[in-house]
LOBAMI-31544 format. One line per 5 residues: for each residue x, y, z of N, C-alpha, C, O, CB. Coordinates in steps of 0.05 Angstrom, whole numbers, padded with zeros to 5 digits. Glycine has a CB too. Layout:
X,Y,Z,X,Y,Z,X,Y,Z,X,Y,Z,X,Y,Z; ... .
This chain:
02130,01855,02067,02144,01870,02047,02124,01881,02026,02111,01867,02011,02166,01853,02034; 02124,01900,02028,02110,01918,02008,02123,01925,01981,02146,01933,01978,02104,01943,02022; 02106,01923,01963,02112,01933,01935,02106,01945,01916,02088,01936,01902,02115,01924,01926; 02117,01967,01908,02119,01993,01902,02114,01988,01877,02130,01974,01865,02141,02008,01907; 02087,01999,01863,02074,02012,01840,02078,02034,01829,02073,02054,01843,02053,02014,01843 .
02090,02039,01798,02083,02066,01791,02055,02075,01783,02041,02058,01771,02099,02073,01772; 02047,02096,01786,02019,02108,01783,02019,02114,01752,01996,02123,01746,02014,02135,01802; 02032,02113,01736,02035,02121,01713,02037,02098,01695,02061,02093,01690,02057,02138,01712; 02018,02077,01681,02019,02051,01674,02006,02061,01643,02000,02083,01636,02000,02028,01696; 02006,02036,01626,02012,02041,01599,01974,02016,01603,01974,01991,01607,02055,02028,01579 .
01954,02032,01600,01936,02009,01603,01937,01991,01577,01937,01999,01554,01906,02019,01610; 01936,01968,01584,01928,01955,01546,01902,01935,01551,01895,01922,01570,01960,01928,01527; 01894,01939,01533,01858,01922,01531,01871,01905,01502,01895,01903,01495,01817,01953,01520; 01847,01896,01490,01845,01884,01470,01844,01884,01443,01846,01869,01424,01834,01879,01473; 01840,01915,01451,01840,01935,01423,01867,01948,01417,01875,01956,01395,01819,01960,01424 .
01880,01950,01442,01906,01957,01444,01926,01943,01466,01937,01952,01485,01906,01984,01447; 01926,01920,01457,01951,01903,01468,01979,01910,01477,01993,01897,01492,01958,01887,01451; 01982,01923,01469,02010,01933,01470,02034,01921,01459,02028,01903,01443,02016,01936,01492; 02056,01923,01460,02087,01922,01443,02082,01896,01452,02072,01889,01473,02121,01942,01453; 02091,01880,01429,02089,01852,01420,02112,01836,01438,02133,01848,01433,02094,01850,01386 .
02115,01827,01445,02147,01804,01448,02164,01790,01430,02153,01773,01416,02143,01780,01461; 02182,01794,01429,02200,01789,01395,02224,01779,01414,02235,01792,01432,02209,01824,01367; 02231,01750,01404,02249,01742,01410,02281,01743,01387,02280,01731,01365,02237,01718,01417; 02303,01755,01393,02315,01759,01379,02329,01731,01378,02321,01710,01388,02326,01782,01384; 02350,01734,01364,02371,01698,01364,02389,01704,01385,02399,01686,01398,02397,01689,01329 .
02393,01732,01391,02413,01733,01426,02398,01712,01448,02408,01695,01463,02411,01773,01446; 02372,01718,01444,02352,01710,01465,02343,01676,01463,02331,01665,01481,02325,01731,01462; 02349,01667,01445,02362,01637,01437,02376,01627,01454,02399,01637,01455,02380,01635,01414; 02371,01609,01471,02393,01577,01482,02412,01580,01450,02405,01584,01427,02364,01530,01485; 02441,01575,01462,02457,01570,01436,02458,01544,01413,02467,01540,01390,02484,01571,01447 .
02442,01530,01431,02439,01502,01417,02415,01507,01397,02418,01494,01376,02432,01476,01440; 02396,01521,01398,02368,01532,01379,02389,01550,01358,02374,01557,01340,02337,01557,01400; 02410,01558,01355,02402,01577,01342,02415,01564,01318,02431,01546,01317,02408,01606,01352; 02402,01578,01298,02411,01571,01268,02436,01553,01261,02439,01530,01255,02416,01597,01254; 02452,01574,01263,02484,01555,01264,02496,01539,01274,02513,01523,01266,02501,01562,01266 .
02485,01545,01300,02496,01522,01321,02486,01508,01311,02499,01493,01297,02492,01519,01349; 02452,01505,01314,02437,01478,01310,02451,01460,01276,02451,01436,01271,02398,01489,01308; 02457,01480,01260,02467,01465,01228,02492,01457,01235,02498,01435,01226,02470,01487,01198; 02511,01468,01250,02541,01451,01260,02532,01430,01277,02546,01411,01283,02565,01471,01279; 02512,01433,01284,02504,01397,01313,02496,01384,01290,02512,01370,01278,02470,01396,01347 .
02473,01386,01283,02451,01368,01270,02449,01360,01239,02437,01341,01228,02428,01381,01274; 02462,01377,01231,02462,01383,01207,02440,01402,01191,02422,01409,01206,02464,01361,01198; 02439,01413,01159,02422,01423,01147,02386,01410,01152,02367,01426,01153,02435,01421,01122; 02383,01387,01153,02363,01376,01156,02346,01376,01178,02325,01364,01178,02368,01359,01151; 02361,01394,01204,02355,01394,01235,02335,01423,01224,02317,01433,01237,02389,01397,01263 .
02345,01433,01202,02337,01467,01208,02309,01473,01186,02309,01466,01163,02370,01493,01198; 02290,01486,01198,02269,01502,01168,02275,01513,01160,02294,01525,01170,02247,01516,01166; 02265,01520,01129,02275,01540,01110,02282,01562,01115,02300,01573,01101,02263,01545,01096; 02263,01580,01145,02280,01606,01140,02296,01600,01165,02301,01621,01176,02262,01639,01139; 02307,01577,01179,02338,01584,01191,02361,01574,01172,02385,01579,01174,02344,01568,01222 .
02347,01557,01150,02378,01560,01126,02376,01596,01115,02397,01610,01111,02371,01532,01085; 02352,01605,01113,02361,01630,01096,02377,01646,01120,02397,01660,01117,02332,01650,01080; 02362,01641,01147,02378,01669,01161,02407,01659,01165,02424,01677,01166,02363,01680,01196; 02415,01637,01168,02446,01633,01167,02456,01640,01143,02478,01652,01142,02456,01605,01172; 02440,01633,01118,02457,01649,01086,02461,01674,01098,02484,01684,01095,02436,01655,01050 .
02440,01691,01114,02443,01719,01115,02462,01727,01132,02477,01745,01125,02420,01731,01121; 02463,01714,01160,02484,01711,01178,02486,01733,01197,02502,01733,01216,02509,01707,01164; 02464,01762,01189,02464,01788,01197,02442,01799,01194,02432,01800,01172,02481,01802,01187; 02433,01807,01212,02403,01829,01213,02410,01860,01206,02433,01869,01207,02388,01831,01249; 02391,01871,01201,02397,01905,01203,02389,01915,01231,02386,01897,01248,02378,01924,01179 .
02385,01943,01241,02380,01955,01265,02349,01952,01258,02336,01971,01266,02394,01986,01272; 02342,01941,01251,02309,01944,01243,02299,01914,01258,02283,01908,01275,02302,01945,01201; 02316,01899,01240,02302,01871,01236,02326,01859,01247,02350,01863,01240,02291,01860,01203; 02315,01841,01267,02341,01817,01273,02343,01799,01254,02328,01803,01235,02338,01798,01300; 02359,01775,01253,02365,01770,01227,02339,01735,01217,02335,01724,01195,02407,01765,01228 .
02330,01729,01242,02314,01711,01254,02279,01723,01235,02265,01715,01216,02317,01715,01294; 02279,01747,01257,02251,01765,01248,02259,01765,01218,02244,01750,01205,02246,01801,01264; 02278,01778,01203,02280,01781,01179,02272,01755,01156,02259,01757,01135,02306,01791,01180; 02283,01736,01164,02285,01701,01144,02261,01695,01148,02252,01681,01130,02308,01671,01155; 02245,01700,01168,02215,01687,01182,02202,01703,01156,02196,01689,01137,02200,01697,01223 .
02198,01732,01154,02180,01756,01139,02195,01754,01112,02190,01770,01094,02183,01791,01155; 02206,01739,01109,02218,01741,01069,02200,01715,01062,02179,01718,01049,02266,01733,01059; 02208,01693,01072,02188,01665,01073,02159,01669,01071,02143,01658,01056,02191,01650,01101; 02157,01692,01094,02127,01686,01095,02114,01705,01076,02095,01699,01062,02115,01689,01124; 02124,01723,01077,02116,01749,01043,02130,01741,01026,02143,01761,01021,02126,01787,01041 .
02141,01720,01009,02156,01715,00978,02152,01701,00972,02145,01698,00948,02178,01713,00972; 02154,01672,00998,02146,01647,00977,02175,01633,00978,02194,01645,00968,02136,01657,00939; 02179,01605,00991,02190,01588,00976,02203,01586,00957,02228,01588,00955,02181,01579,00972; 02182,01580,00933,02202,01579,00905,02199,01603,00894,02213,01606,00874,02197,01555,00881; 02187,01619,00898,02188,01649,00901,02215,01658,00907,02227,01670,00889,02169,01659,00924 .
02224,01655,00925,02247,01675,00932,02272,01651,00921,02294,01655,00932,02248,01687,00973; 02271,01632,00905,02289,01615,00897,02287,01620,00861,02301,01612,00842,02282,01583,00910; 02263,01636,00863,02272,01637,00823,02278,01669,00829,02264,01679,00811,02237,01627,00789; 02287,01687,00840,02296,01710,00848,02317,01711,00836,02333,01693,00840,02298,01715,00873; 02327,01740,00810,02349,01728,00793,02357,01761,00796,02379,01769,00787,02341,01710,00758 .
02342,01775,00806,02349,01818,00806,02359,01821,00840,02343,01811,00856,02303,01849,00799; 02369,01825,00845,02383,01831,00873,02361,01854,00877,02339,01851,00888,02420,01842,00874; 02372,01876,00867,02364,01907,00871,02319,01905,00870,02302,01917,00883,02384,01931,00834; 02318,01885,00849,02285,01887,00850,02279,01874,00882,02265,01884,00899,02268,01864,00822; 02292,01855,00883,02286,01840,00906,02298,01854,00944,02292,01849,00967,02302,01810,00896 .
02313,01870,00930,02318,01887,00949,02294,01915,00961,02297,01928,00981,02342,01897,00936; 02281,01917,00948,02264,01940,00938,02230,01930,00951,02214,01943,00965,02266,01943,00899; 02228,01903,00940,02204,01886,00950,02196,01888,00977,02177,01898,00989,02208,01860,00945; 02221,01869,00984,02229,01858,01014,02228,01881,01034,02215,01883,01055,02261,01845,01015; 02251,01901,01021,02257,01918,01041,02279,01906,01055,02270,01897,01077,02234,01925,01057 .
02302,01902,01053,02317,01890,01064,02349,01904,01039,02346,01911,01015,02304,01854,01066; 02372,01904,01052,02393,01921,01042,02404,01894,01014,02405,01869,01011,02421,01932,01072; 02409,01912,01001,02414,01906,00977,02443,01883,00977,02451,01870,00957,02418,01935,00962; 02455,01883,01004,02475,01859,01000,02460,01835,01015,02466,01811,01011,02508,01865,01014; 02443,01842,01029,02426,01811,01038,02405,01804,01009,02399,01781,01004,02399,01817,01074 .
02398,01819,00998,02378,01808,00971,02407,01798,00956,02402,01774,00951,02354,01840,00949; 02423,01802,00950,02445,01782,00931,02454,01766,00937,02458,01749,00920,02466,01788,00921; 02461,01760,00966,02464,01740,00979,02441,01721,00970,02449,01701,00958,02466,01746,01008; 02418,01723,00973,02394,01700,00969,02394,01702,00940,02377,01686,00931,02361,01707,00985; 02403,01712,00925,02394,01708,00894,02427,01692,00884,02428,01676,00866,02385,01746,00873 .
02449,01700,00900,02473,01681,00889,02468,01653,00897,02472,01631,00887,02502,01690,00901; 02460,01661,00916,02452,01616,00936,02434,01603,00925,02431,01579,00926,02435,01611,00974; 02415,01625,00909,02388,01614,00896,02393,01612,00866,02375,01603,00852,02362,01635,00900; 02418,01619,00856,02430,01612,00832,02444,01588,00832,02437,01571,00815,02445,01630,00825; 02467,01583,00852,02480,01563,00860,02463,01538,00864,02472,01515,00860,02493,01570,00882 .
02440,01543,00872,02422,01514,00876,02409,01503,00848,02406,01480,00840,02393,01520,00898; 02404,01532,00837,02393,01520,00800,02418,01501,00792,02416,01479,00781,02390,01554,00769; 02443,01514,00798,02456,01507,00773,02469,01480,00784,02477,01463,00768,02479,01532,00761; 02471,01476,00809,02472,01447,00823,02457,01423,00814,02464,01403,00801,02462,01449,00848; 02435,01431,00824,02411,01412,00827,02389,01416,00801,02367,01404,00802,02396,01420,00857 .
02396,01434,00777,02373,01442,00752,02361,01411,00749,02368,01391,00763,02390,01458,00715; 02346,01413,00732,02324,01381,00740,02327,01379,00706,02326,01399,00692,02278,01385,00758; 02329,01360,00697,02336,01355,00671,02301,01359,00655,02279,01358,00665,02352,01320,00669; 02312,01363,00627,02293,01378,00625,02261,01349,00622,02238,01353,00631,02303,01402,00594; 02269,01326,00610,02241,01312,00614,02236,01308,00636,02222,01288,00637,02238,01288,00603 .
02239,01318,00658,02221,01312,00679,02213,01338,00687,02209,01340,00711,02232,01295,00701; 02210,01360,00673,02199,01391,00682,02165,01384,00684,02155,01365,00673,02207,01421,00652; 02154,01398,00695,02131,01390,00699,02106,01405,00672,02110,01426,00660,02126,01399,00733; 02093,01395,00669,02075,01412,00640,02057,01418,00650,02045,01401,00663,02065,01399,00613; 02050,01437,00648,02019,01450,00654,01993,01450,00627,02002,01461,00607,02025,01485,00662 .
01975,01443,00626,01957,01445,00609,01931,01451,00612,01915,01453,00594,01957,01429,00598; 01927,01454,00638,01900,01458,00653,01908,01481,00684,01929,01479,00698,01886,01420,00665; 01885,01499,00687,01881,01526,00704,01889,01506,00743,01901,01514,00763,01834,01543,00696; 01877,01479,00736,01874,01455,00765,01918,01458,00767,01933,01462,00785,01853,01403,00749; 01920,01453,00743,01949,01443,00733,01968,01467,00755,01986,01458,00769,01955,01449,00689 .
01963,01488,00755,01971,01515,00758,01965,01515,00783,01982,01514,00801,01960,01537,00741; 01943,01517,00788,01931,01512,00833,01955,01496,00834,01973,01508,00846,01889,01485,00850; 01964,01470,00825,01977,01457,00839,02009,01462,00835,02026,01460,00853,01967,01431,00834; 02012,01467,00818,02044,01488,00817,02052,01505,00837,02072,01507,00851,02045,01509,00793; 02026,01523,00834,02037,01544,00859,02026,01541,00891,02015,01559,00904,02026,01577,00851 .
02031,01522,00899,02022,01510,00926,02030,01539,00942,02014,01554,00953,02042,01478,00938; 02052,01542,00940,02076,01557,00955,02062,01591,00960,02070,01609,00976,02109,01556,00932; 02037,01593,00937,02028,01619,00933,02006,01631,00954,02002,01654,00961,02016,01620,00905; 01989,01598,00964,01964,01606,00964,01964,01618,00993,01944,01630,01000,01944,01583,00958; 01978,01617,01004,01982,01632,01043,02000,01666,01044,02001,01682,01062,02013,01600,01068 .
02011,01668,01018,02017,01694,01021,02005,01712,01033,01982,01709,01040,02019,01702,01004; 02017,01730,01036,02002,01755,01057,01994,01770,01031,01972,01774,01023,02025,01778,01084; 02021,01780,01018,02011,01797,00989,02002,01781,00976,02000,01757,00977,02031,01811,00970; 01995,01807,00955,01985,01797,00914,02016,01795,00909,02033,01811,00918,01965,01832,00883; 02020,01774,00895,02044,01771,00875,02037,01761,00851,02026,01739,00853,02064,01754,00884 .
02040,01771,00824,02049,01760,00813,02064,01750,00783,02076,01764,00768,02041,01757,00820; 02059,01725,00781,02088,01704,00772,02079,01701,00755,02054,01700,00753,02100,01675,00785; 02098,01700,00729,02095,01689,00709,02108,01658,00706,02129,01652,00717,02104,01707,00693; 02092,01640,00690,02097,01607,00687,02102,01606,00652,02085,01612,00636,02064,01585,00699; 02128,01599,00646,02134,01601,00613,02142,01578,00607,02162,01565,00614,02157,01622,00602 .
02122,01574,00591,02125,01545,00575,02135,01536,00547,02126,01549,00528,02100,01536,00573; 02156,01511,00540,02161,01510,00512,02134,01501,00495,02112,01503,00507,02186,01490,00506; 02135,01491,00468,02119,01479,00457,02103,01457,00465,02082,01452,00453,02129,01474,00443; 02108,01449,00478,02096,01419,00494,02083,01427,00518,02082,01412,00537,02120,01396,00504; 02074,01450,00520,02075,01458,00545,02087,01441,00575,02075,01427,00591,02051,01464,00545 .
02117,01453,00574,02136,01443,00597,02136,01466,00604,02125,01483,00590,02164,01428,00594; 02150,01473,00634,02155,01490,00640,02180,01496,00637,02193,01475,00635,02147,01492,00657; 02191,01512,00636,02220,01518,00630,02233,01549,00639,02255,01557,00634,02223,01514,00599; 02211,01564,00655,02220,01579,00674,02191,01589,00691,02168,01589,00685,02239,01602,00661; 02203,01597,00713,02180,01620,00721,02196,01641,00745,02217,01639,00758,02148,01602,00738 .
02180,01656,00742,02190,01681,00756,02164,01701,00772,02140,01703,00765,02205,01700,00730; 02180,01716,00798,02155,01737,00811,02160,01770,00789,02178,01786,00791,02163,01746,00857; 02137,01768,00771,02139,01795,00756,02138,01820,00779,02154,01839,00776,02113,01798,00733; 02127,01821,00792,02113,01841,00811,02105,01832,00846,02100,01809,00854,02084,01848,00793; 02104,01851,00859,02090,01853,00887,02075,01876,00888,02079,01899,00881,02110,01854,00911 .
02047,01858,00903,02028,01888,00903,02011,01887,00886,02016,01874,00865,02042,01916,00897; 01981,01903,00892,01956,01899,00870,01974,01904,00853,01996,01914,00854,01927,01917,00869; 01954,01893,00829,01954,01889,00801,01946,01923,00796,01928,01937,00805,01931,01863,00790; 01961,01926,00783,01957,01961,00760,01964,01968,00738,01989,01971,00738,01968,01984,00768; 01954,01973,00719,01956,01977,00692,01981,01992,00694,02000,01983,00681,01932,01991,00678 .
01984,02017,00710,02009,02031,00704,02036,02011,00720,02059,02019,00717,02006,02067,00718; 02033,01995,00730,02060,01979,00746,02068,01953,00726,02091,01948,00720,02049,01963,00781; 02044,01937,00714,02051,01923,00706,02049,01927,00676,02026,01928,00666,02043,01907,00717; 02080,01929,00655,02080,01931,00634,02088,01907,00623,02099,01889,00635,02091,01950,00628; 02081,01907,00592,02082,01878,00578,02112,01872,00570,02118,01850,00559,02061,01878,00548 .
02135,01894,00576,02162,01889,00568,02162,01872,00598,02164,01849,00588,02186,01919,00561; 02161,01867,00628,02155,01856,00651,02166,01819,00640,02184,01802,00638,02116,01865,00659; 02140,01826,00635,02121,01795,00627,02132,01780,00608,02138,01757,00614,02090,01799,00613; 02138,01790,00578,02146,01780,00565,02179,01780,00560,02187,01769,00539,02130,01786,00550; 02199,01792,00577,02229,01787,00582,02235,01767,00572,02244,01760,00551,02239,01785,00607 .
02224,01750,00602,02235,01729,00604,02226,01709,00588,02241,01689,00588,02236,01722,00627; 02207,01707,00573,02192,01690,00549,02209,01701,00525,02207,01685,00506,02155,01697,00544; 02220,01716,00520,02243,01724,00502,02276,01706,00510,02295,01699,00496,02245,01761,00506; 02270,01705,00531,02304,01703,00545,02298,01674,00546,02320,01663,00542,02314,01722,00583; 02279,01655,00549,02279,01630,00551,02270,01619,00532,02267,01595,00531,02271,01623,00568 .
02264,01639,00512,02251,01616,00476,02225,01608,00489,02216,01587,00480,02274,01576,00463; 02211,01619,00509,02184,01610,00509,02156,01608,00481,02151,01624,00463,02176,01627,00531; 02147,01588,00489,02122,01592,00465,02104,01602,00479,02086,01609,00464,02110,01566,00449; 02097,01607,00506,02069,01615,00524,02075,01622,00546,02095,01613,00558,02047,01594,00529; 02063,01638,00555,02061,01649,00578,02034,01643,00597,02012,01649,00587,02064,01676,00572 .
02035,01633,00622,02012,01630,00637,02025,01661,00662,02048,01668,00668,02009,01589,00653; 02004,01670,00668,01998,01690,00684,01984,01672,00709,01968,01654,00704,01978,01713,00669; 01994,01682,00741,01975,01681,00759,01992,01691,00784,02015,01690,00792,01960,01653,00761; 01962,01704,00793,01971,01715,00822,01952,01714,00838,01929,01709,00831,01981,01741,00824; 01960,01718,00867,01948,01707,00891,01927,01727,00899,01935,01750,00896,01969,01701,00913 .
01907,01725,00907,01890,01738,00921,01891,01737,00958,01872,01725,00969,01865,01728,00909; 01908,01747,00970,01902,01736,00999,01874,01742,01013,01868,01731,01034,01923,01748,01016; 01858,01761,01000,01832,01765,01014,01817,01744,01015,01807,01742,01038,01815,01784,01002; 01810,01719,00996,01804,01696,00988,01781,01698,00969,01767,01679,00963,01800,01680,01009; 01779,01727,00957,01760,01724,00932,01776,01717,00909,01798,01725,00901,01743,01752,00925 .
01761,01699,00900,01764,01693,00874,01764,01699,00843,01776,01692,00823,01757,01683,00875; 01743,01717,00852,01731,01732,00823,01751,01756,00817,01757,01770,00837,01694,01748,00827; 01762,01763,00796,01791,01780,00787,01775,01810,00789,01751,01813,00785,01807,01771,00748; 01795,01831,00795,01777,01859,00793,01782,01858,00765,01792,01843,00749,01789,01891,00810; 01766,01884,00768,01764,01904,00746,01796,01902,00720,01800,01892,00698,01761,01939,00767 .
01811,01915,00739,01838,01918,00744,01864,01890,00730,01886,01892,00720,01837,01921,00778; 01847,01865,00736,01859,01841,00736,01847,01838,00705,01866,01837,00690,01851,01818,00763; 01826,01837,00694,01818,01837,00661,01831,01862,00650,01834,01857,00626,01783,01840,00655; 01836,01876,00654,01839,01905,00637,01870,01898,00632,01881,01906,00611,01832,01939,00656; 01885,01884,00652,01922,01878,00643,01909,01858,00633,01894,01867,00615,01953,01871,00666 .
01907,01831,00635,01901,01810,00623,01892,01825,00597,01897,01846,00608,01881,01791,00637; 01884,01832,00576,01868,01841,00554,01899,01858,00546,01912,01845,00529,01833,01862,00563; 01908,01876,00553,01928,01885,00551,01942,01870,00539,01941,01870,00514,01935,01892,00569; 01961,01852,00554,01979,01822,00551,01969,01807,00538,01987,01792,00530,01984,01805,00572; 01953,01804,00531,01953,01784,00503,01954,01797,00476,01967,01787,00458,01926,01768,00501 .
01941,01820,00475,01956,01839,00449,01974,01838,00444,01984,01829,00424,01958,01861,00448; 01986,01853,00477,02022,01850,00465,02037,01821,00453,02049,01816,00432,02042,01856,00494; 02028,01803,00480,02037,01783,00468,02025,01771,00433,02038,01753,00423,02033,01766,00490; 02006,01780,00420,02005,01768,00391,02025,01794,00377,02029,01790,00353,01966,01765,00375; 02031,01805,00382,02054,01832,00372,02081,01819,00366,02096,01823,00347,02061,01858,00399 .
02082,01804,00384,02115,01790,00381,02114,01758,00387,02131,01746,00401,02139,01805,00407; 02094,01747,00376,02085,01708,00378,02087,01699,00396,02100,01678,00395,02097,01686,00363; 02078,01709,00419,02084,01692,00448,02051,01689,00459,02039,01710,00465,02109,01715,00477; 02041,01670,00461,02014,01672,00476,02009,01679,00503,02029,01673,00516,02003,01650,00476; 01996,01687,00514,01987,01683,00539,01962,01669,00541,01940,01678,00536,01986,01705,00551 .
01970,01643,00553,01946,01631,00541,01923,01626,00564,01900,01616,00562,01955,01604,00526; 01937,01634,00585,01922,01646,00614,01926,01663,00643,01945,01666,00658,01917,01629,00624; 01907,01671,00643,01916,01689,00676,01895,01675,00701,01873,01684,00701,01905,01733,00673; 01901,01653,00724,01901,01651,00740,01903,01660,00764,01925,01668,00772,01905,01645,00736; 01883,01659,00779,01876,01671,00807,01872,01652,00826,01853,01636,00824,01852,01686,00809 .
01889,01652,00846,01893,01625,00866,01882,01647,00894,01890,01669,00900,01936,01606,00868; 01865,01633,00905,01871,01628,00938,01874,01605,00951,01877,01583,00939,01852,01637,00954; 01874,01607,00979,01891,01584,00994,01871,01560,00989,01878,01537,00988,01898,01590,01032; 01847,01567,00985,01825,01540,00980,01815,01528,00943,01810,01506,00933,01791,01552,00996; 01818,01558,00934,01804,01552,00906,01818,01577,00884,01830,01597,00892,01766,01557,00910 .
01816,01571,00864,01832,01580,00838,01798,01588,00817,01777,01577,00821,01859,01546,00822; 01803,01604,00800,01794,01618,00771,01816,01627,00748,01839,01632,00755,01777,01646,00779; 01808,01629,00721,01816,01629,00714,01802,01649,00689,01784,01643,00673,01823,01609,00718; 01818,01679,00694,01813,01699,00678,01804,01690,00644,01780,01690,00636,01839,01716,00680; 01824,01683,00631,01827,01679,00599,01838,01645,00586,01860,01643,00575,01853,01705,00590 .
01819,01619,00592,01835,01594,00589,01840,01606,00565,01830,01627,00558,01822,01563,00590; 01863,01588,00545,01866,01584,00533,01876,01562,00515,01889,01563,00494,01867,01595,00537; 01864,01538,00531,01883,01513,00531,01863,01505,00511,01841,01516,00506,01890,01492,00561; 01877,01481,00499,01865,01467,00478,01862,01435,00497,01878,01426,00514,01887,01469,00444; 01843,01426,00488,01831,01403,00507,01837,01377,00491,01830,01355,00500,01797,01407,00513 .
């Protein structure tokens, strides 16, 4: 028995592999997939992004809903996409429709207001080491993000948030941004830091010129910034300390 070749083949080498293999959740045993597996096993059977893709419960014609929870996780972050409080910003980031970004910012509200952590045991930052170890969640990002860390008097933490996605730019990132939520939470300081995924350490050009910016503003209206931090997945710098020792 002979078998018939078309002459017309799609060659792929190494340089060009060709169309990837993407398993959708159709293509799932029913027992793997998200829901099933959380109705057998419970929440604790499943990783973070098959709790988010069951919050989501629906893919678009783009993204199955699997591919979608995997690429929010892996571009946002953990507690990244859990201090998410703008639907429409987070809609915009992601790329994903504006009723799946509210969905994750109502569930990610519902968990603050559940589980909020009383306030003496918030964690305090006082050192740039302090900050590497806060943002664990940062250092594998694919993008630049970033977050602002707002501290009361004692330096506790008492909120943080993703200001931005995407290099750092004087025209993107403005000091009304930054200092919101240090208004909205009675902060006394502001720590700045964002991720480098290339794994240099040393801040551009670009990364001093906002930093220098932001602290003006911030002595304009008594809020410090009393640093801007640069994490990669191995090692951290630290633009402007300003800690008292």
């Amino acid at each position: 028995m002979k078998i018939a070749y078309h002459r017309k083949t799609n060659v792929q080498t190494i340089d060009n592999p060709g169309k990837r293999y993407v398993l959708t959740i159709h293509d799932l045993p029913p027992s793997d997939r998200p829901r099933e597996k959380l109705q057998k096993h419970g929440p604790q059977a499943l990783s973070t992004s098959d709790l988010l893709a069951v919050v989501l419960n629906l893919g678009t014609t783009k993204e199955d809903v699997l591919t979608m929870s995997s690429r929010i996780m892996r571009e946002y972050g953990e507690k990244s996409i859990m201090a998410a409080t703008n639907p429409q910003k987070l809609s915009e980031d992601l790329d994903i429709p504006i009723v799946r970004a509210s969905q994750i910012v109502a569930c990610a509200e519902l968990g603050r207001r559940f589980y909020k952590k009383n306030a003496a045991s918030a964690p305090v930052i006082r050192t740039a080491i302090d900050v590497f170890e806060y943002v664990k969640d940062m250092r594998d990002l694919s993008k630049e993000h970033l977050r602002g860390i707002y501290l009361n008097s004692h330096y506790k933490v008492i909120h943080d948030e993703i200001i931005s996605i995407g290099t750092i730019d004087t025209n993107i990132i403005h000091p009304r941004e930054v200092f919101r939520p240090a208004l909205e939470y009675a902060a006394a300081a502001v720590i700045l830091v964002h991720n480098h995924p290339s794994g240099e350490v040393d801040p551009s050009e670009a990364d001093i010129v906002v930093t220098k910016q932001l602290i003006q503003a911030g002595k304009l209206i008594g809020i410090d910034l009393v640093d801007h931090v640069i994490v990669t997945k191995t090692a951290f710098g630290s633009i402007d300390a300003g800690y008292e020792s």
